[in-house]
PDB file of N, CA, C and O in Angstrom, chain B, residues numbered from 101:
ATOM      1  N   UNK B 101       0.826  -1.192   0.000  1.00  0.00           N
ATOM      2  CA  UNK B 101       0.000   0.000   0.000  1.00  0.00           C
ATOM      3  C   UNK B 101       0.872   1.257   0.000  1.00  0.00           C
ATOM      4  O   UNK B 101       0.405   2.395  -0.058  1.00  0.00           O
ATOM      5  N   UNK B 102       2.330   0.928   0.078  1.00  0.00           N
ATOM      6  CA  UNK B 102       3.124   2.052  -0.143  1.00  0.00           C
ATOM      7  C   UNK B 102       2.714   3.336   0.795  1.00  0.00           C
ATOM      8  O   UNK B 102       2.595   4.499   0.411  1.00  0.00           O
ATOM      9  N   UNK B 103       2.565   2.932   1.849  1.00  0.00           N
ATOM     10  CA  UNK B 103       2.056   4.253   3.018  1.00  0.00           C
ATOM     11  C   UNK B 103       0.761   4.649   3.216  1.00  0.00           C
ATOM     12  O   UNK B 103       0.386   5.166   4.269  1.00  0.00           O
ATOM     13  N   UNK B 104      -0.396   4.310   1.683  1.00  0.00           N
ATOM     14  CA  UNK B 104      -1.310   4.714   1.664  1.00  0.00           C
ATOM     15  C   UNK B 104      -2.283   4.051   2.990  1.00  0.00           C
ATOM     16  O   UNK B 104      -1.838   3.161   3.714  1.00  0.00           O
ATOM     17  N   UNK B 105      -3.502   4.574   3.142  1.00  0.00           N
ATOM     18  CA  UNK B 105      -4.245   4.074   4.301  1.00  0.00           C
ATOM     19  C   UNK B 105      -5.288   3.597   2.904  1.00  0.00           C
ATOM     20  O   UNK B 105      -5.266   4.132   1.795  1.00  0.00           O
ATOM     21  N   UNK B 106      -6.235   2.362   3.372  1.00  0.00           N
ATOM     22  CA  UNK B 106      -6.630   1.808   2.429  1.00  0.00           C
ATOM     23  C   UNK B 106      -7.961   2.690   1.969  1.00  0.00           C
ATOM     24  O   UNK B 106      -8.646   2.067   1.158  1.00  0.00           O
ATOM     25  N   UNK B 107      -8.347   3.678   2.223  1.00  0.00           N
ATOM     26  CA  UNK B 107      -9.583   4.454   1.827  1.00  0.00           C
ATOM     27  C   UNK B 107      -8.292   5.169   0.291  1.00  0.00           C
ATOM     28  O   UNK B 107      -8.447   5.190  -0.930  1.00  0.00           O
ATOM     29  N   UNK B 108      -7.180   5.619   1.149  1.00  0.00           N
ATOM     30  CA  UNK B 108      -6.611   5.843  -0.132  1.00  0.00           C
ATOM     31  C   UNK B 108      -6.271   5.192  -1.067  1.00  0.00           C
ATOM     32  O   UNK B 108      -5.894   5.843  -2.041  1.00  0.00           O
ATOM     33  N   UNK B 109      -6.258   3.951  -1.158  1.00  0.00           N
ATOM     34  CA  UNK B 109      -5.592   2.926  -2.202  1.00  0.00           C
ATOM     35  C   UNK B 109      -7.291   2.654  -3.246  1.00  0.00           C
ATOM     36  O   UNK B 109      -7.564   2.472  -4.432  1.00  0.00           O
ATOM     37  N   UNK B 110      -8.060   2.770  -1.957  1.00  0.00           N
ATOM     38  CA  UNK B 110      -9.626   2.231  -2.497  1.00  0.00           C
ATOM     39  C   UNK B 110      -9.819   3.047  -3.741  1.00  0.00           C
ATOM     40  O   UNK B 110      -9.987   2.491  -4.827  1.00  0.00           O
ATOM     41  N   UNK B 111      -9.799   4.399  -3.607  1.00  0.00           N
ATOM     42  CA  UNK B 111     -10.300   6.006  -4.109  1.00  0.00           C
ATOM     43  C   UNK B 111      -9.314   5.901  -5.153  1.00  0.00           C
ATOM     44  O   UNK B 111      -9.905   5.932  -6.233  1.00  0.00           O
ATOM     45  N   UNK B 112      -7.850   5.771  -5.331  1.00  0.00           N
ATOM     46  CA  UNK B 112      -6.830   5.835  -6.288  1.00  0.00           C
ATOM     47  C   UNK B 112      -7.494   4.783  -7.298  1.00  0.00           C
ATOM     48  O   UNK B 112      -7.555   5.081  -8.491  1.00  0.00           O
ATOM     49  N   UNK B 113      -8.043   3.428  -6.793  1.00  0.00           N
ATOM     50  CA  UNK B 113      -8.545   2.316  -7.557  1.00  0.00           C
ATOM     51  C   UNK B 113      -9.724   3.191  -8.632  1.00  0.00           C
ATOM     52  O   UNK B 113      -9.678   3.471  -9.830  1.00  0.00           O
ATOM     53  N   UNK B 114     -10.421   3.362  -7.902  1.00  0.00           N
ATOM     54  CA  UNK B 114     -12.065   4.459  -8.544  1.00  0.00           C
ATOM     55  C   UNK B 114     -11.479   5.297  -9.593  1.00  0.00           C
ATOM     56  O   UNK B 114     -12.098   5.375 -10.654  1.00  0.00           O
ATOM     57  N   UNK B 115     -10.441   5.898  -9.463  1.00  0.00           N
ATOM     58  CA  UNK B 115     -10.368   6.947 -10.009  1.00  0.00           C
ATOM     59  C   UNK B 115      -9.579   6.275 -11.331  1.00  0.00           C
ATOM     60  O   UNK B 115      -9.877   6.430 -12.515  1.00  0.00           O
ATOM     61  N   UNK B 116      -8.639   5.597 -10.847  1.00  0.00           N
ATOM     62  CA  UNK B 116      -8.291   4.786 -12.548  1.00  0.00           C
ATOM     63  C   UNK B 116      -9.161   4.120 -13.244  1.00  0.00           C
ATOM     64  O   UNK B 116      -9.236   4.051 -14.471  1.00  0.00           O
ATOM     65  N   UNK B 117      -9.956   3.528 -12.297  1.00  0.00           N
ATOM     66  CA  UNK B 117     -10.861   2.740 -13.556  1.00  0.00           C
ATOM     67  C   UNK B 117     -12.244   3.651 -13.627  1.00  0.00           C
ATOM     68  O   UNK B 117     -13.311   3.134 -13.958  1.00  0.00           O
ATOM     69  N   UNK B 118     -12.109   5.272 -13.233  1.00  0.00           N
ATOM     70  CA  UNK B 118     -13.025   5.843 -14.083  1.00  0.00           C
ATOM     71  C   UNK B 118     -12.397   6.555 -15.274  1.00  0.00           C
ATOM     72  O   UNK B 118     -13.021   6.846 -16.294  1.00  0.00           O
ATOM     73  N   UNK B 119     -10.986   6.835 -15.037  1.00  0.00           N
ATOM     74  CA  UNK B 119     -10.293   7.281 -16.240  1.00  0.00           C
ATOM     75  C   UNK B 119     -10.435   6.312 -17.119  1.00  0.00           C
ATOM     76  O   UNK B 119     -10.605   6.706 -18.273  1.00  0.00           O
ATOM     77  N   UNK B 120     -10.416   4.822 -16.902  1.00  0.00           N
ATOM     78  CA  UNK B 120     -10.542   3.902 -18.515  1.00  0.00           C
ATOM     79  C   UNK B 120     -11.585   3.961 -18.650  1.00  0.00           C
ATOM     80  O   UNK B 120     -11.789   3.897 -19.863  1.00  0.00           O
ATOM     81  N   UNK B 121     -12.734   4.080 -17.980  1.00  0.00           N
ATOM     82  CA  UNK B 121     -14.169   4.015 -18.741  1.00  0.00           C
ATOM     83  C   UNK B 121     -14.633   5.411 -19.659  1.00  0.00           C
ATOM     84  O   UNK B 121     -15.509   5.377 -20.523  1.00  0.00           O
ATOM     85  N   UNK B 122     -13.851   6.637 -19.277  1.00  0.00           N
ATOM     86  CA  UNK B 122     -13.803   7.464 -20.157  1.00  0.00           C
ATOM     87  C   UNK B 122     -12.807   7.345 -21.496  1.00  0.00           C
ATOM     88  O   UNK B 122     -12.562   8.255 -22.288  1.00  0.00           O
ATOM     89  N   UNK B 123     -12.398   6.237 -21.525  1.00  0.00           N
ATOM     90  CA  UNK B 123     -11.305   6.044 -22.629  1.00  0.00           C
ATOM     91  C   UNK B 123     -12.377   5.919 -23.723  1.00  0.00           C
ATOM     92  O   UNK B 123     -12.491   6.666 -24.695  1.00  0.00           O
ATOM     93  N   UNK B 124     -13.401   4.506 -23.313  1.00  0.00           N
ATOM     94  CA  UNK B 124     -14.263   4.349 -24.210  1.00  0.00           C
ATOM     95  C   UNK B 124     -14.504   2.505 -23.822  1.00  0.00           C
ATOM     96  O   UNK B 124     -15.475   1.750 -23.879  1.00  0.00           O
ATOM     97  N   UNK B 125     -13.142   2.355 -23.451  1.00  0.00           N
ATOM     98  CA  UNK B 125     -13.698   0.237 -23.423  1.00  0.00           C
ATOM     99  C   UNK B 125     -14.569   0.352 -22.318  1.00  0.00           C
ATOM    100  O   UNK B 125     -14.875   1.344 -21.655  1.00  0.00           O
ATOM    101  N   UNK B 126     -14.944  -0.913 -22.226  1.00  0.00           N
ATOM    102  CA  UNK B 126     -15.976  -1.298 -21.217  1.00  0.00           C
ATOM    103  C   UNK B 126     -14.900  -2.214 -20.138  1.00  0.00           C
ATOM    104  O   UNK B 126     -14.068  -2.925 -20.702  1.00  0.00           O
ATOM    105  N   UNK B 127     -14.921  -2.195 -18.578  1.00  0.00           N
ATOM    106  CA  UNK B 127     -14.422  -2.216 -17.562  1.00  0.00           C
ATOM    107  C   UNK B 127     -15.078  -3.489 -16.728  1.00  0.00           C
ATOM    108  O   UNK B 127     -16.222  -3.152 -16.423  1.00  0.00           O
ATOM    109  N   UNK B 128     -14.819  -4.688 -16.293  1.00  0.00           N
ATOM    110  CA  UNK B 128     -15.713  -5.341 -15.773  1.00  0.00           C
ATOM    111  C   UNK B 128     -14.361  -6.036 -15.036  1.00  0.00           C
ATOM    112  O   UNK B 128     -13.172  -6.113 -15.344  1.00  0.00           O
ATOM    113  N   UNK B 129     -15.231  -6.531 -13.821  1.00  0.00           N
ATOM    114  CA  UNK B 129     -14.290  -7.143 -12.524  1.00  0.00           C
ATOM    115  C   UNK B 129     -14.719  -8.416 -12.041  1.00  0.00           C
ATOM    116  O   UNK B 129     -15.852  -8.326 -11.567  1.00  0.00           O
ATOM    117  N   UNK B 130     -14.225  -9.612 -11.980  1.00  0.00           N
ATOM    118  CA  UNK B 130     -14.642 -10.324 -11.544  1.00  0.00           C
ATOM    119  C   UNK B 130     -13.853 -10.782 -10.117  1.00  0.00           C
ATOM    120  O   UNK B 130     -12.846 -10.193  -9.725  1.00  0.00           O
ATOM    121  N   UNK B 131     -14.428 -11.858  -9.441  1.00  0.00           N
ATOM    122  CA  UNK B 131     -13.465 -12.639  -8.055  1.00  0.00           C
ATOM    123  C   UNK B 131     -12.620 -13.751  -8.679  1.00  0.00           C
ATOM    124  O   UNK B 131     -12.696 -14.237  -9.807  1.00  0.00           O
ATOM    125  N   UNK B 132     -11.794 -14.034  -7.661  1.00  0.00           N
ATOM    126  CA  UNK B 132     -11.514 -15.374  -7.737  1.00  0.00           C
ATOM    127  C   UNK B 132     -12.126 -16.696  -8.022  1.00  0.00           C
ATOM    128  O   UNK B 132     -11.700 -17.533  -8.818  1.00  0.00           O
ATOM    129  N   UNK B 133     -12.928 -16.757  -7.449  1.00  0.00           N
ATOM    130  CA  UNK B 133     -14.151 -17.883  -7.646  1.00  0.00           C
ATOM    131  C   UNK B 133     -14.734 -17.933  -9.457  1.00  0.00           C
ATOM    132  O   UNK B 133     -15.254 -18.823 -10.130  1.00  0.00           O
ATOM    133  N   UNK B 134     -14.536 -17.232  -9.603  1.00  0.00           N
ATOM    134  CA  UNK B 134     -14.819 -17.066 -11.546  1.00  0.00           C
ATOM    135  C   UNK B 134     -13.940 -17.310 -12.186  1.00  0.00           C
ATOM    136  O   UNK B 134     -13.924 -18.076 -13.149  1.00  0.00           O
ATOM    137  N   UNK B 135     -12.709 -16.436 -11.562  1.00  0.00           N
ATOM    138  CA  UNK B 135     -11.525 -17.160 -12.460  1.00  0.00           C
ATOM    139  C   UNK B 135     -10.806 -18.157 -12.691  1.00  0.00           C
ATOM    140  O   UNK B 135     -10.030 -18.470 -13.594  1.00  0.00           O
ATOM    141  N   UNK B 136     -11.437 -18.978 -11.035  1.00  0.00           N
ATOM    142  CA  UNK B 136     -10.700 -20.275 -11.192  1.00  0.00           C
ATOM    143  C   UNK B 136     -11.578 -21.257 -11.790  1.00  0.00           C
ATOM    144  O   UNK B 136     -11.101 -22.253 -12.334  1.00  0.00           O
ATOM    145  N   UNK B 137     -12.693 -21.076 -11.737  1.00  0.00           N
ATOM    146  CA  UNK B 137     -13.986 -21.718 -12.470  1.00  0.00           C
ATOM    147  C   UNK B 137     -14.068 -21.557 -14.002  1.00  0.00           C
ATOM    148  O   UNK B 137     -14.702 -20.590 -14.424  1.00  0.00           O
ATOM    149  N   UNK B 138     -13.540 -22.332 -14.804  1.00  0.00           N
ATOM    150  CA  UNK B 138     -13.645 -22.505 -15.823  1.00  0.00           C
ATOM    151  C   UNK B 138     -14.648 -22.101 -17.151  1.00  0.00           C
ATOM    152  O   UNK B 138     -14.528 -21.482 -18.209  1.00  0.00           O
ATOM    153  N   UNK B 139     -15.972 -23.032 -16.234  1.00  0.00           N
ATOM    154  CA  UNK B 139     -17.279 -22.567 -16.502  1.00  0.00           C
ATOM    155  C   UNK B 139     -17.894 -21.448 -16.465  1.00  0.00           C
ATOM    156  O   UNK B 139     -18.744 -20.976 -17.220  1.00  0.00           O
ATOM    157  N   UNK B 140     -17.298 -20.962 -15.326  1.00  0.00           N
ATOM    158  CA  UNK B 140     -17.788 -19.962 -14.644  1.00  0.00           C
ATOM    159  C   UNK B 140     -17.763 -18.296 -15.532  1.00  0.00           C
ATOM    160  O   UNK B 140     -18.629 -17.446 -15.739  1.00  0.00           O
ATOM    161  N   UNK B 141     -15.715 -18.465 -16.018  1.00  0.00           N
ATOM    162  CA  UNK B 141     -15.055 -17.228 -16.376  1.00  0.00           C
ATOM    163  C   UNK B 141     -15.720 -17.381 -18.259  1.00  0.00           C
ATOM    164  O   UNK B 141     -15.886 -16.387 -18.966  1.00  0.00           O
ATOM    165  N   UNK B 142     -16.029 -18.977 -18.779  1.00  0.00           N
ATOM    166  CA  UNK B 142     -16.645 -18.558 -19.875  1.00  0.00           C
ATOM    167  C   UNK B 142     -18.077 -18.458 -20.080  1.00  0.00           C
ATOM    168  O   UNK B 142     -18.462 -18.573 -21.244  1.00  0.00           O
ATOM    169  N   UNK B 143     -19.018 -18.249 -19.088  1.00  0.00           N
ATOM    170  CA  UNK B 143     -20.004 -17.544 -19.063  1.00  0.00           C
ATOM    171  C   UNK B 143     -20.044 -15.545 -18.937  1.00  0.00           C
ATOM    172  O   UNK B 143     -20.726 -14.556 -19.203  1.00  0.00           O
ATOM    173  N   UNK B 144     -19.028 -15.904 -18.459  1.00  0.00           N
ATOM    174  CA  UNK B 144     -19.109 -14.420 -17.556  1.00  0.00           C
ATOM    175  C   UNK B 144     -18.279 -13.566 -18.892  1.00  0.00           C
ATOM    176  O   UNK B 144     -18.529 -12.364 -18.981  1.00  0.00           O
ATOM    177  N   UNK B 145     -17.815 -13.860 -19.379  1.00  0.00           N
ATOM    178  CA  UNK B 145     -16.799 -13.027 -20.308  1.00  0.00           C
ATOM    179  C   UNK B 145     -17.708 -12.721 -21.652  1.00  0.00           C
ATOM    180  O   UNK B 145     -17.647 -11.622 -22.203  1.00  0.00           O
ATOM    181  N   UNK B 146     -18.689 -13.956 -22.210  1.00  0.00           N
ATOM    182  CA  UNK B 146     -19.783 -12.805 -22.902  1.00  0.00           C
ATOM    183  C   UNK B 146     -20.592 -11.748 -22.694  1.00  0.00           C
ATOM    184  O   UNK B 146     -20.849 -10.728 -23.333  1.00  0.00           O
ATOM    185  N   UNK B 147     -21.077 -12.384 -21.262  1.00  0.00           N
ATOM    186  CA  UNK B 147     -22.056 -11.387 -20.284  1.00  0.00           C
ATOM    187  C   UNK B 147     -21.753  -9.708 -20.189  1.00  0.00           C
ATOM    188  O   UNK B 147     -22.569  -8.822 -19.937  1.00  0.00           O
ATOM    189  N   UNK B 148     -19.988  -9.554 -20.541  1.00  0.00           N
ATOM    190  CA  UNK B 148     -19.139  -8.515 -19.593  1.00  0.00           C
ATOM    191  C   UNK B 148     -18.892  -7.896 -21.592  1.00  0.00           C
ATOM    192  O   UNK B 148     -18.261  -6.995 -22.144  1.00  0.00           O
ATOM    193  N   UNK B 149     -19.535  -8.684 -21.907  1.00  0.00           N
ATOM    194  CA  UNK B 149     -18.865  -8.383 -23.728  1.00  0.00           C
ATOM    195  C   UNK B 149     -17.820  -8.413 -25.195  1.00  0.00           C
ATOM    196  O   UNK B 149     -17.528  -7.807 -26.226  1.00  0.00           O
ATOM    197  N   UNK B 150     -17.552  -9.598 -24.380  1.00  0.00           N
ATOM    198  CA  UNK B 150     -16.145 -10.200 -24.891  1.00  0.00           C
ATOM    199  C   UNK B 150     -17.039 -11.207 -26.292  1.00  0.00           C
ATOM    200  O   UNK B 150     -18.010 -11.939 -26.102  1.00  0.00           O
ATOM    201  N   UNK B 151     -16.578 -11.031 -27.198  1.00  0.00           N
ATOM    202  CA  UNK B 151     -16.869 -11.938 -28.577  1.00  0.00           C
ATOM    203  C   UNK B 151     -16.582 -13.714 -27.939  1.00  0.00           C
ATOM    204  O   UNK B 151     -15.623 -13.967 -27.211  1.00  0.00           O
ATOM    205  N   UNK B 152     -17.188 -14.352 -28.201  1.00  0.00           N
ATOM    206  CA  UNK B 152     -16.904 -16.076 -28.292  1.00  0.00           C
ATOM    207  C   UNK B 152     -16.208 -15.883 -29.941  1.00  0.00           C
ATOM    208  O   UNK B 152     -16.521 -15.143 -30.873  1.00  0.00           O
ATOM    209  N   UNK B 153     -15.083 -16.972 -29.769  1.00  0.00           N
ATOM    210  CA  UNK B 153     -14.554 -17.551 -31.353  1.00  0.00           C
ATOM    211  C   UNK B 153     -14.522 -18.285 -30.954  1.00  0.00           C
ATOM    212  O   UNK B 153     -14.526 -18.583 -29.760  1.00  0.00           O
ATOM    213  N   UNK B 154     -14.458 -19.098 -32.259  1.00  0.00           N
ATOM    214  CA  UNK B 154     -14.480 -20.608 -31.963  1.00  0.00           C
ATOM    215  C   UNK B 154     -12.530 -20.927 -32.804  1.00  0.00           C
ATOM    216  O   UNK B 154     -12.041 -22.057 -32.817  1.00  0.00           O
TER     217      UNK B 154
END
């Protein structure tokens, strides 16, 4: 946390990922539990707007 107190690390977080959503991409977060879930992360990755290829 580099000194920060975690309200500051929280707020630094917000504020970058409102600068990328003004970029223009779309921003989506998932847990652990999704990513280790197989099933899980390829449901969730159309949902969030990611193309399927085959």
């Amino acid at each position: 946390m580099s000194g920060r107190t975690t309200d500051e690390v929280v707020m630094n977080e917000k504020r970058r990922e409102d600068r990328l959503r003004a970029c223009g991409p779309s921003v989506s977060r998932w847990d652990w539990p999704v990513a280790r879930d197989l099933e899980a992360f390829g449901m969730f990755l159309p949902r969030s707007g990611v193309p399927r290829t085959r």
